[in-house]
C-alpha positions as CSV (number, residue, x, y, z in Angstrom):
1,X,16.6,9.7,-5.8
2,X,13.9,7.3,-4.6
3,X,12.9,4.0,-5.7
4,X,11.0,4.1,-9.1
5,X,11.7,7.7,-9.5
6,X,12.9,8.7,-12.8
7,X,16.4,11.2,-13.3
8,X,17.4,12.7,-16.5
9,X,20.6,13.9,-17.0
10,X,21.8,16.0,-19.8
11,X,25.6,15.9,-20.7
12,X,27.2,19.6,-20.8
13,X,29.4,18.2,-23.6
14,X,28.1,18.4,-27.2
15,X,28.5,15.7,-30.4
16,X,28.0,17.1,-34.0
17,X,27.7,13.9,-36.4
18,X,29.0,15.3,-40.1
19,X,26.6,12.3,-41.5
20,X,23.4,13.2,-39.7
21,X,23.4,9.7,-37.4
22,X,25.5,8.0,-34.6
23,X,25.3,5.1,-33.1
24,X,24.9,6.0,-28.7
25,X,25.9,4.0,-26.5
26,X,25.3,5.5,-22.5
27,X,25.8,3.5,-19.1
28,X,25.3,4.3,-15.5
29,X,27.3,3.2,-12.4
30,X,26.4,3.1,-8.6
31,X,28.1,1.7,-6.0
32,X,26.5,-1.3,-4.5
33,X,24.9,-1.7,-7.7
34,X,22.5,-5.3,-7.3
35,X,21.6,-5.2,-11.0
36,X,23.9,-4.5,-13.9
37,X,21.8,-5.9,-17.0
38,X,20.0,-2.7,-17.3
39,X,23.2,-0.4,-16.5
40,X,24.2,0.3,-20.6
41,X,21.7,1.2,-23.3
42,X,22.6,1.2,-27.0
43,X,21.0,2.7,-29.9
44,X,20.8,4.6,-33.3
45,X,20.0,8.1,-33.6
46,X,19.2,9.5,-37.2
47,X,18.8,13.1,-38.3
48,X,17.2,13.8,-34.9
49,X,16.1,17.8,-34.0
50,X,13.9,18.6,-30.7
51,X,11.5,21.7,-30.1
52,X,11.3,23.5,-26.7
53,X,8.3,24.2,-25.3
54,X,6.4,24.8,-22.2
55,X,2.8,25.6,-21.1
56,X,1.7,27.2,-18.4
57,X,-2.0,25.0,-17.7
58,X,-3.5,26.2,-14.7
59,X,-3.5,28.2,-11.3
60,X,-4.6,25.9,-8.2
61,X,-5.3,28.2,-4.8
62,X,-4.9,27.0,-1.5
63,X,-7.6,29.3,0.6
64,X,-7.0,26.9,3.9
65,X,-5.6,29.4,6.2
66,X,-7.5,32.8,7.1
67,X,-4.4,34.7,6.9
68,X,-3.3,33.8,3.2
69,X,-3.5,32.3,0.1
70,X,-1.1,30.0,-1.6
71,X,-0.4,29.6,-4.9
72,X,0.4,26.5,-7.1
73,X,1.0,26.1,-10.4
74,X,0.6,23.0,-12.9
75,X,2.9,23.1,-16.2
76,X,3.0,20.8,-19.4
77,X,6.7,19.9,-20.6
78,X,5.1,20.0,-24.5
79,X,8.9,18.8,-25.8
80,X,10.5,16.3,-27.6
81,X,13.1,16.5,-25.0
82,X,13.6,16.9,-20.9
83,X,13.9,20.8,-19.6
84,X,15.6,22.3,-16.9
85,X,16.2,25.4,-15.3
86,X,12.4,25.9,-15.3
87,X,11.7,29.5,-14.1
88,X,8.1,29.8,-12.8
89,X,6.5,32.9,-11.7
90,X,2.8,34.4,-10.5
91,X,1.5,38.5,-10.3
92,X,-2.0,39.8,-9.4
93,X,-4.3,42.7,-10.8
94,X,-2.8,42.3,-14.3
95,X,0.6,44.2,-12.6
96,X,3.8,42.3,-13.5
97,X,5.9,44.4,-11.1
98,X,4.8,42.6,-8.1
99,X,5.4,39.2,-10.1
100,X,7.1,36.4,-7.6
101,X,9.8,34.4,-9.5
102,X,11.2,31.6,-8.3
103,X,12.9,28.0,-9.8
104,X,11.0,24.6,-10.7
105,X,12.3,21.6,-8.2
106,X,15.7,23.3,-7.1
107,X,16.6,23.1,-11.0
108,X,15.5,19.6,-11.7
109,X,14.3,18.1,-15.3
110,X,11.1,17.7,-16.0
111,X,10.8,14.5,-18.7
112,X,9.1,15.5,-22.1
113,X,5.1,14.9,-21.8
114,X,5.4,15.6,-17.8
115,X,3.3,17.8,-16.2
116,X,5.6,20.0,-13.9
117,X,3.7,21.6,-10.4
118,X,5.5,23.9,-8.5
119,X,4.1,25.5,-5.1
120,X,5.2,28.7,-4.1
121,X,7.1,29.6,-1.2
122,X,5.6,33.2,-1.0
123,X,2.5,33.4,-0.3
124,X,-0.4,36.3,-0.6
125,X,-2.6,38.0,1.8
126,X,-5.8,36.9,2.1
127,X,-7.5,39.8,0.3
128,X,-10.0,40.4,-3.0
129,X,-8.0,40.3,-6.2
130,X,-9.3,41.3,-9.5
131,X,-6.9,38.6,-11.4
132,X,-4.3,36.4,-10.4
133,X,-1.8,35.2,-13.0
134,X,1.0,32.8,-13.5
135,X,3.5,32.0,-16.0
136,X,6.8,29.9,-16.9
137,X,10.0,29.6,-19.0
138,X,12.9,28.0,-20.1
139,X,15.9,28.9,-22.0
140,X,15.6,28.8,-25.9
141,X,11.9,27.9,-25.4
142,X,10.4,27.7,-29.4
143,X,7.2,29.0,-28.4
144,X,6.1,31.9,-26.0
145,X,2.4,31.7,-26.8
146,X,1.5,29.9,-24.1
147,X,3.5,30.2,-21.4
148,X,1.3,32.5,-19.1
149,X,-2.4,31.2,-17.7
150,X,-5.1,33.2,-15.4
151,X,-7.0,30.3,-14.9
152,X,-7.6,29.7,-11.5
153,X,-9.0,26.7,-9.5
154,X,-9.3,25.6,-5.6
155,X,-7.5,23.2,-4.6
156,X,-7.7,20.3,-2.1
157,X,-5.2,17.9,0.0
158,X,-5.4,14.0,-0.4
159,X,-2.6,11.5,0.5
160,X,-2.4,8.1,0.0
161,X,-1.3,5.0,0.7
162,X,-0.8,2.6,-2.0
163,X,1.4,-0.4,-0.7
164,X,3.6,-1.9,1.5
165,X,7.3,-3.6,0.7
166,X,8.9,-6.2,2.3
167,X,12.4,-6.9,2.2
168,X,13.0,-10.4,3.0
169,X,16.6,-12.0,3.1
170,X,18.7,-14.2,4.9
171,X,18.1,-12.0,8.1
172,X,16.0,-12.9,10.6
173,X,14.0,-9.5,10.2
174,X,12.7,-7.7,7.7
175,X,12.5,-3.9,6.7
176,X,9.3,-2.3,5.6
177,X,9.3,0.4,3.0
178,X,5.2,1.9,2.8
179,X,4.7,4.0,-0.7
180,X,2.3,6.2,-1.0
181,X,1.5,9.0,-3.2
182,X,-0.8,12.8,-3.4
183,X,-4.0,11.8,-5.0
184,X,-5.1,15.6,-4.2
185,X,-4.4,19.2,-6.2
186,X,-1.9,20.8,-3.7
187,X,1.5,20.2,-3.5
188,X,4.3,21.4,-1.5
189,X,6.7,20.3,1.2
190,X,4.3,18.1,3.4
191,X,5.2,16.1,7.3
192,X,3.4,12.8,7.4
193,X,3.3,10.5,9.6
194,X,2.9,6.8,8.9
195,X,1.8,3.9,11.2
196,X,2.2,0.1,10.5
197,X,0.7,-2.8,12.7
198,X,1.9,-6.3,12.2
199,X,-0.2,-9.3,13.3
200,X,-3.0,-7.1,14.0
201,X,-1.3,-6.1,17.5
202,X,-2.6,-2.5,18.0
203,X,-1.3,-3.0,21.4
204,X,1.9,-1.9,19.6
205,X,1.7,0.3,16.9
206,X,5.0,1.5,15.0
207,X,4.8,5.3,14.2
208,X,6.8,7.0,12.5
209,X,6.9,10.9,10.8
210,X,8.4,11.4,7.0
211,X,9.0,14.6,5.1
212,X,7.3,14.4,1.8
213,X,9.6,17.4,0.2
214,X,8.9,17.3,-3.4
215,X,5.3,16.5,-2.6
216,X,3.7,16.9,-6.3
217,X,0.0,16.0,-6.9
218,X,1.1,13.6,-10.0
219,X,0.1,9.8,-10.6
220,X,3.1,8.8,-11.2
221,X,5.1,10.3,-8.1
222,X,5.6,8.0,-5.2
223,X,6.7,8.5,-1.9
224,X,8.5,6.1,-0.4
225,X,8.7,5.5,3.5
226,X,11.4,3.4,5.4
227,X,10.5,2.4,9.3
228,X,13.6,2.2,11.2
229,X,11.5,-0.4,13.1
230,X,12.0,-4.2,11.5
231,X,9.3,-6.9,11.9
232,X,10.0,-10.4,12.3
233,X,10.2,-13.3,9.0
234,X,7.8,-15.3,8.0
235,X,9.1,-18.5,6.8
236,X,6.4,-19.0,4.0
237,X,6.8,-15.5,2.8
238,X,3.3,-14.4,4.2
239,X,2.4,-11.5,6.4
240,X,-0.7,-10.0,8.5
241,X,0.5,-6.0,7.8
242,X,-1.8,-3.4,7.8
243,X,-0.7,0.6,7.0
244,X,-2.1,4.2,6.9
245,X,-0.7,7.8,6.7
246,X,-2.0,10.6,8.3
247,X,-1.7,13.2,5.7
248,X,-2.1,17.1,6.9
249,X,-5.5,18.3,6.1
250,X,-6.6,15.5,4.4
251,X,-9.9,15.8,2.2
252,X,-11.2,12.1,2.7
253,X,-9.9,9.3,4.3
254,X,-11.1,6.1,2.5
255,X,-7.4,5.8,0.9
256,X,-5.4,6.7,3.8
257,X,-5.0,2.7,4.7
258,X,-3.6,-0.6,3.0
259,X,-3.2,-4.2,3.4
260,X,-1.6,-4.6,-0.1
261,X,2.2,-5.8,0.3
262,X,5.0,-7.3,-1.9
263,X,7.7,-9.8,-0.5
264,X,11.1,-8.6,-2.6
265,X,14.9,-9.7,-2.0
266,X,15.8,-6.0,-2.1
267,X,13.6,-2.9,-1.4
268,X,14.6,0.0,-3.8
269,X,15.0,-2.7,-6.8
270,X,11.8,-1.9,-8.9
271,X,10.2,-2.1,-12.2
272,X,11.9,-0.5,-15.0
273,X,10.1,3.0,-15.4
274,X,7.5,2.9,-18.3
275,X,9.3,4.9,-21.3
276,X,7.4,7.8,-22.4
277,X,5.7,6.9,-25.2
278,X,4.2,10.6,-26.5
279,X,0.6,9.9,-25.4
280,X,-0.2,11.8,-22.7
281,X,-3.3,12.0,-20.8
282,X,-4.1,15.5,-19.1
283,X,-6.0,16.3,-15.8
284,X,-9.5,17.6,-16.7
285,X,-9.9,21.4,-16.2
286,X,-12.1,22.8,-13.9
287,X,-11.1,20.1,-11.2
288,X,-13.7,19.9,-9.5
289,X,-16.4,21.5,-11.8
290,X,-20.0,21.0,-11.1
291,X,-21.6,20.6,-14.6
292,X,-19.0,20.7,-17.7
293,X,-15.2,20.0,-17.7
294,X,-12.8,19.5,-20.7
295,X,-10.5,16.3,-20.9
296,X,-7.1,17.2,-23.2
297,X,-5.2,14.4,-24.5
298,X,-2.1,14.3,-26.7
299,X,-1.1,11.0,-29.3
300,X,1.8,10.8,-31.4
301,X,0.7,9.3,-34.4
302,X,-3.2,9.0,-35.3
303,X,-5.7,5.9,-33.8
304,X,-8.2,4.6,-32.2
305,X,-8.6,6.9,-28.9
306,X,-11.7,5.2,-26.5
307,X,-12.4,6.8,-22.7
308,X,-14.1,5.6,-20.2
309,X,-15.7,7.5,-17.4
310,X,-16.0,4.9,-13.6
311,X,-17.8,5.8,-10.6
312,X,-16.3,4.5,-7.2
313,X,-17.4,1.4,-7.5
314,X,-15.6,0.5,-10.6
315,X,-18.9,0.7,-12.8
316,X,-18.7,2.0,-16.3
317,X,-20.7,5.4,-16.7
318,X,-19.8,6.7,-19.9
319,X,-17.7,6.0,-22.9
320,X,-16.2,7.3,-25.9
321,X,-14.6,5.9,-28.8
322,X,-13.2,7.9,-32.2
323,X,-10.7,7.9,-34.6
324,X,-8.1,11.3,-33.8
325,X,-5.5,12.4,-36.0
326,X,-1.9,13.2,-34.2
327,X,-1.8,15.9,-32.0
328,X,-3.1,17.1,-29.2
329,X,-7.1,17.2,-28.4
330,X,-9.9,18.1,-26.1
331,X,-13.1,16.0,-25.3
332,X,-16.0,17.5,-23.4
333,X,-17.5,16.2,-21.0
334,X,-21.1,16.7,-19.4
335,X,-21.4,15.2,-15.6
336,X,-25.4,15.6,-16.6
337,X,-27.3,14.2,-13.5
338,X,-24.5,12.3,-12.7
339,X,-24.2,12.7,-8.1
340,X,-21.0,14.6,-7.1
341,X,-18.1,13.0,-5.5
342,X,-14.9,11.2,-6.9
343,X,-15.0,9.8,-10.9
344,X,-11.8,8.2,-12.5
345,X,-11.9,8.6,-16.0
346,X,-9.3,6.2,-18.4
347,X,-8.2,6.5,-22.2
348,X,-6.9,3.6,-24.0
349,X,-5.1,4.3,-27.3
350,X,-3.0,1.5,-29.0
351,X,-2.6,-0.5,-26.2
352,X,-1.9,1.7,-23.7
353,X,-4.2,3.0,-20.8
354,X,-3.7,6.3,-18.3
355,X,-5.9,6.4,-15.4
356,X,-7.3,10.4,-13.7
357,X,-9.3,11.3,-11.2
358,X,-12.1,14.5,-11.4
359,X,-14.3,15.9,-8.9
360,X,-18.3,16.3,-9.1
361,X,-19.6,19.4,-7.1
362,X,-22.9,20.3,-6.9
């Protein structure tokens, strides 16, 4: 379990409450532990009942090599609660008895409101297929309508680095975590390697090569990198870093590098993951799309919903503003004569915001 990453685990043992409430009270231990104020959580569930369901969104295909094609699908966790045992699954020409099956993340939850993408091991020969089609489940699922999809996109490879953490103590060095993250479409088990020069000596650059296993194209998962190598303290608590990954088959490079860094008494202490509120914003589908795309969004109670559409250079090229009822919805929207390349498009609703990013091809 990496720093900021979030694990949900369910209890095998089961409470009935006669009255239809109990007051919860749940706590965590680890050895070492630097923190303990955030170890216990109490609170008060009433009359609570959950639904099961999961939706298969969209095929991604991976047409870089000339002897095969890989596969990849993305998945909406549409729940009130976390699922597991996630069985996922793809077949081609409308036959189900060649279907490949295999299991989500080695059996791994997948939080309610997540989107889930799992890259297949087996791959297909690069040949013409009539359809390609993929599909998931889960035990005791509520709703089967939409579990299977056939639509199908290509996919592209992006890594990036986002910043770099400094562990500063009583030592006389320090050790350097870099985080970075797939801002692509394509997932899978991924080597990269990352470089870090200190003082802007390039005389001596410290490389070093990482296994990104669970390598998901999602905002929200980070990657984080230790170098074995420590750099010396600065006494004021200010550095001269610079870092940048090379990520296999990368599609551009302008966010391979960063000079961001935080100074922290302990690396792996983070932020207390966001909670999941029930507003969920998804990745537009076709990504990339050359004219029209469609923007689906969920809320849990009804409001004020505005999105904005920004071009690289953080200007403001289209907006949107309405009142939706709860639910889940789909906006349109037209690229027009709008040039291709990289748009990030963010929707605010009651306070919070959730940032994508969406392709132009002409």
């Amino acid at each position: 379990m990496y720093n900021g990453d979030e694990y949900i685990y369910r209890f095998n043992q089961r409470y009935h409450s006669s009255y239809g409430s109990v007051n919860l009270q749940v706590w965590s231990s680890l050895d070492g532990d630097y923190y303990h104020d955030n170890d216990t959580l109490f609170k008060r569930l009433q009359g609570s009942s959950y639904t099961q369901d999961i939706e298969a969104r969209y095929i991604t295909i991976d047409d870089r090599s000339s002897s095969e094609i890989g596969i990849q699908l993305a998945f909406l966790n549409r729940s009130s609660i976390g699922l597991s045992d996630i069985k996922v699954g793809y077949y081609y020409n409308g036959d189900k008895t060649n279907a490949v099956e295999e299991t989500y993340r080695l059996g791994n939850t997948l939080p309610a409101g997540d989107y889930g993408y799992h890259y297949f091991t087996q791959k297909l020969p690069r040949d013409v297929y009539q359809s390609i089609c993929a599909y998931v489940s889960v035990p005791n699922e509520t709703n089967l309508s939409n579990d299977t999809t056939c639509t199908l996109m290509i996919g592209y490879m992006d890594g990036a680095a986002d910043t770099i953490f400094i562990e500063q103590t009583a030592a006389e060095d320090c050790l350097v975590q870099l985080v970075g993250h797939n801002d692509g479409t394509i997932g899978g088990d991924n080597t990269v390697v990352a470089h870090l020069v200190v003082d802007g000596d390039w005389s001596n650059v410290i490389t070093e090569t990482f296994r990104w296993q669970y390598d998901e194209p999602n905002v929200e998962l980070r990657q984080y990198m230790t170098f074995s190598y420590r750099i010396p303290k600065s006494e004021n608590g200010e550095y001269d870093v610079l870092a940048w990954i090379d990520y296999p088959n990368d599609f551009h490079h302008w966010n391979d590098t960063t000079t961001i860094y935080e100074v922290k008494s302990y690396v792996g202490l983070e932020k207390e993951p966001t909670k999941n509120s029930g507003f969920v914003l998804e990745q537009n589908i076709p990504n990339p799309y050359p004219a029209t795309t469609s923007i689906g969004f969920t809320i849990p109670t009804g409001g004020k919903v505005t999105l904005h559409v920004n071009n690289t250079l953080g200007q403001v090229i289209y907006t949107h503003e309405a009142q939706y009822s709860a639910g889940h919805h789909t906006l349109d929207f037209d690229a027009g004569e709008l040039q291709e390349g990289v748009y990030y498009y963010t929707m605010e609703y009651k306070g919070e915001k959730q940032v994508r990013k969406m392709i132009i091809t002409k």
